[in-house]
N, C-alpha and C positions, 0 to 999 in steps of 0.2 A: 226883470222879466215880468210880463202883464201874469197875476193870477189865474184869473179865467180862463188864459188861453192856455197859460202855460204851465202851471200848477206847481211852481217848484225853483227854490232860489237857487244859485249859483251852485251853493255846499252839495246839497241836495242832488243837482245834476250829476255833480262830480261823482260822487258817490255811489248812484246809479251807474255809471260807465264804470266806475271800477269794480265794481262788483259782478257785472255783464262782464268783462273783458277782462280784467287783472286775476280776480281772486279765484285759487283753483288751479295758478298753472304759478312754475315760479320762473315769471319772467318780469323786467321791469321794461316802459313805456318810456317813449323819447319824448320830451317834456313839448317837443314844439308839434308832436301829433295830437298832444291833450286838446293844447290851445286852442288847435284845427276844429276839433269836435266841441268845444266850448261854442267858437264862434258862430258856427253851424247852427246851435242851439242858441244865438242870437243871446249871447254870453259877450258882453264888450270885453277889449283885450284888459282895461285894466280889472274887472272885479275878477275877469278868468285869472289873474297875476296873481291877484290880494286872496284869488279861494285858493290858492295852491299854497303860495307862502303861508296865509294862516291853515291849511291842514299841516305842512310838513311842521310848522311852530307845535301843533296841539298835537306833533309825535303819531300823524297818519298817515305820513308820507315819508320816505327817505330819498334822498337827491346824490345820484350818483356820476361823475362825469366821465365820460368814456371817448376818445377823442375830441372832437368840438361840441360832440351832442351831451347835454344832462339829460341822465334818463331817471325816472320817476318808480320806486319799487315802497309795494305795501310792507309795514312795521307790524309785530304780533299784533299790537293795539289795532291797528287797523282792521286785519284781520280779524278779529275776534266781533268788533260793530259791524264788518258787512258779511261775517257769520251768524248771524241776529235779522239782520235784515232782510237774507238770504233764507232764512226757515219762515221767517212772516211772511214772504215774497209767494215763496214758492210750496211751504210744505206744513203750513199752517192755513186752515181755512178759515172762512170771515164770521162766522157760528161758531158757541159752543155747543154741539148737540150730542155730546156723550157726556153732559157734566152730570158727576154722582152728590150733587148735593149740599156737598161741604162749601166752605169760604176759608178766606184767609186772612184776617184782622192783623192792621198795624197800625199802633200807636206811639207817638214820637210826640219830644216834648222838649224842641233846641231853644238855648240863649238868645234874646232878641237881638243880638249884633252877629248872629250865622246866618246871615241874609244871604251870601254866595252859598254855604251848605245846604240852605231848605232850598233851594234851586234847583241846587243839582238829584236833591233828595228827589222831590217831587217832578222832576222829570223821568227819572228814573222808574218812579211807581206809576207814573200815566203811560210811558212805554209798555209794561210788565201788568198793566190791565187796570189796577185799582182806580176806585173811584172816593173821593173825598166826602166823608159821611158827615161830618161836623169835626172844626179841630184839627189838633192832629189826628184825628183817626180816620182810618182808609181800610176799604176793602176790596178783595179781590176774589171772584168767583174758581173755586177749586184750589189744589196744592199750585203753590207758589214757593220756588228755592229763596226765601228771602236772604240767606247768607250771601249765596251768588250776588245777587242783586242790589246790594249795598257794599260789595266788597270794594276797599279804596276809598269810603266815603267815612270823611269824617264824621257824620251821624250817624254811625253807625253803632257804636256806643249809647246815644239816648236812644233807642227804640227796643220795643216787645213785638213779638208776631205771636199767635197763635193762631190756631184749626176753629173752626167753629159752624155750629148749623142754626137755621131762624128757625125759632116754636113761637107755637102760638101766644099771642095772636097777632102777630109779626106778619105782616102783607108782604112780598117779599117784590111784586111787582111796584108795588110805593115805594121799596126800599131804593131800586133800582133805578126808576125815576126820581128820587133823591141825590143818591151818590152820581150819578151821569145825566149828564145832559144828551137823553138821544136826538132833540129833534138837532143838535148843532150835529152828531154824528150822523144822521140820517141826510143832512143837507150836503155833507162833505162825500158821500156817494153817490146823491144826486147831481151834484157839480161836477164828478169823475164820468158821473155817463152823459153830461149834456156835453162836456169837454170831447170825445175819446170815441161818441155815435157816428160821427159825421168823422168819414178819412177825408172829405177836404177840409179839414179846419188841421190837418197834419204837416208840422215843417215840413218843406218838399226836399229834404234831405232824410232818408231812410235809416240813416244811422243818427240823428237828430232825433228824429220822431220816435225808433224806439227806446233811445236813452229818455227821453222827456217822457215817455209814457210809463216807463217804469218808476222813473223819480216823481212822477204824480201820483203812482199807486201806492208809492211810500208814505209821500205825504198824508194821503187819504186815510190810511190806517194805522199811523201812526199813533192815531189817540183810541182808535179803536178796541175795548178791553175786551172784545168776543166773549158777550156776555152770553148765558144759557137762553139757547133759543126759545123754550116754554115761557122766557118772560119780557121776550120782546113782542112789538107789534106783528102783527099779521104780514102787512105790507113790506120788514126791514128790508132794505133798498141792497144789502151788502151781496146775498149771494148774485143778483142779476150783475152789479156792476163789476164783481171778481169774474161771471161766466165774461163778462164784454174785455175784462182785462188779459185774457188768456186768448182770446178770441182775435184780439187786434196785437200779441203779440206774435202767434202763429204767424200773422198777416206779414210785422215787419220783421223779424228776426233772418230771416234768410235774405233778402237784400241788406240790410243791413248789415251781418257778418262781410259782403263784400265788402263793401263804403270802409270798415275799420281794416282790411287788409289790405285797402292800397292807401289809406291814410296815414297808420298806426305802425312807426318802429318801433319792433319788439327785440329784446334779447332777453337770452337767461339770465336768472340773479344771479348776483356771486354769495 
């Protein structure tokens, strides 16, 4: 799928639609309604095959068959990332503007052959906000559960977290533009609104366009650590592009709920 247009790889879509339509109710989807909606979103049959096979492989998917139809049902794993994605989406806003001051310092210090663990470490903490100070050390603006946050991970054994506040004579706005790169986060909102302004630049499939615009908001905030608003610029680009994401899904969300209910067989899990 072209970037620009469409903000969001195959996983990403998927993931978008289940969490819109799966997660929340316990029912599982007939596997040949996903593909429907893949290709819709201009999803070729085989990456829409290979994103499905490689979720149910990574334990986000379970495959049920019932009749001639396989139907497709969320696993707690699943569950629990598009419960994550689901509080960023909707019930986390794109500002910190109540943050009381503190930080959250983490320092980690793995063998140079846990090349798969600093991976998964460090995606882990750019989700969960932290920005990369020097090193292993990372911070993160306010309380941060770093137990949660690392749990399952084999480094989870080499790191410290502590609380901590900037004194003088600590510039904390330098600090900020150190550990994060806002103007890449700032273009990644401006991309979301040059994307998402214009409803004809919108697949002319209604349930297309709202799955893709939701997995583009994902994408877009995905790195974003919702730093304390007193230390970003004047201009940050995030709350207009979140008012234009809420804004254009009012728009598609009711045509859309049609499109998925004459597409999408549904039944109850067992």
């Amino acid at each position: 799928m072209d970037e620009e247009r469409d903000g969001a790889r195959p996983q990403t879509v998927l993931l978008a639609f289940l969490g819109a339509y799966v997660l929340g109710r316990d029912v599982q989807v007939a596997t040949a309604g996903v593909l429907e909606l893949l290709r819709r979103a201009e999803v070729s049959e085989q990456a829409a095959r290979s994103t499905l096979s490689r979720a149910a492989r990574r334990g986000l998917l379970e495959r049920t068959r019932h009749g001639r139809e396989v139907y497709l049902g969320l696993t707690p794993s699943a569950r629990r990332v598009l419960d994550d994605g689901s509080d960023r989406m909707w019930r986390t806003g794109p500002v910190n503007d109540d943050w009381d001051g503190s930080w959250t310092l983490l320092s980690y210090s793995l063998p140079d052959s846990w090349a798969k663990q600093r991976h998964a470490l460090r995606a882990r903490l750019v989700w969960a906000g932290f920005g990369s100070l020097r090193g292993g050390l990372w911070l993160a603006a306010g309380p941060v559960d770093v137990t949660a946050l690392v749990d399952g991970l084999e480094a989870a054994a080499h790191l410290s977290a502590f609380t901590a506040t900037a004194l003088p004579p600590t510039d904390v706005d330098t600090l900020v533009r150190d550990a994060w790169d806002l103007d890449a986060l700032a273009g990644d909102y401006a991309r979301f609104e040059r994307r998402w302004s214009d409803p004809a630049r919108d697949p002319a499939d209604p349930l297309a366009a709202q799955v893709a615009l939701e997995a583009d908001w994902l994408r877009t905030i995905r790195n974003d650590p919702r730093l304390p608003v007193r230390h970003l610029p004047a201009s940050w680009p995030a709350v207009g592009a979140h008012d234009l994401f809420l804004r254009r899904h009012r728009e598609l969300a009711p045509r859309a709920a049609e499109v998925a209910a004459q597409i999408l067989r549904v039944r109850e899990a067992r």
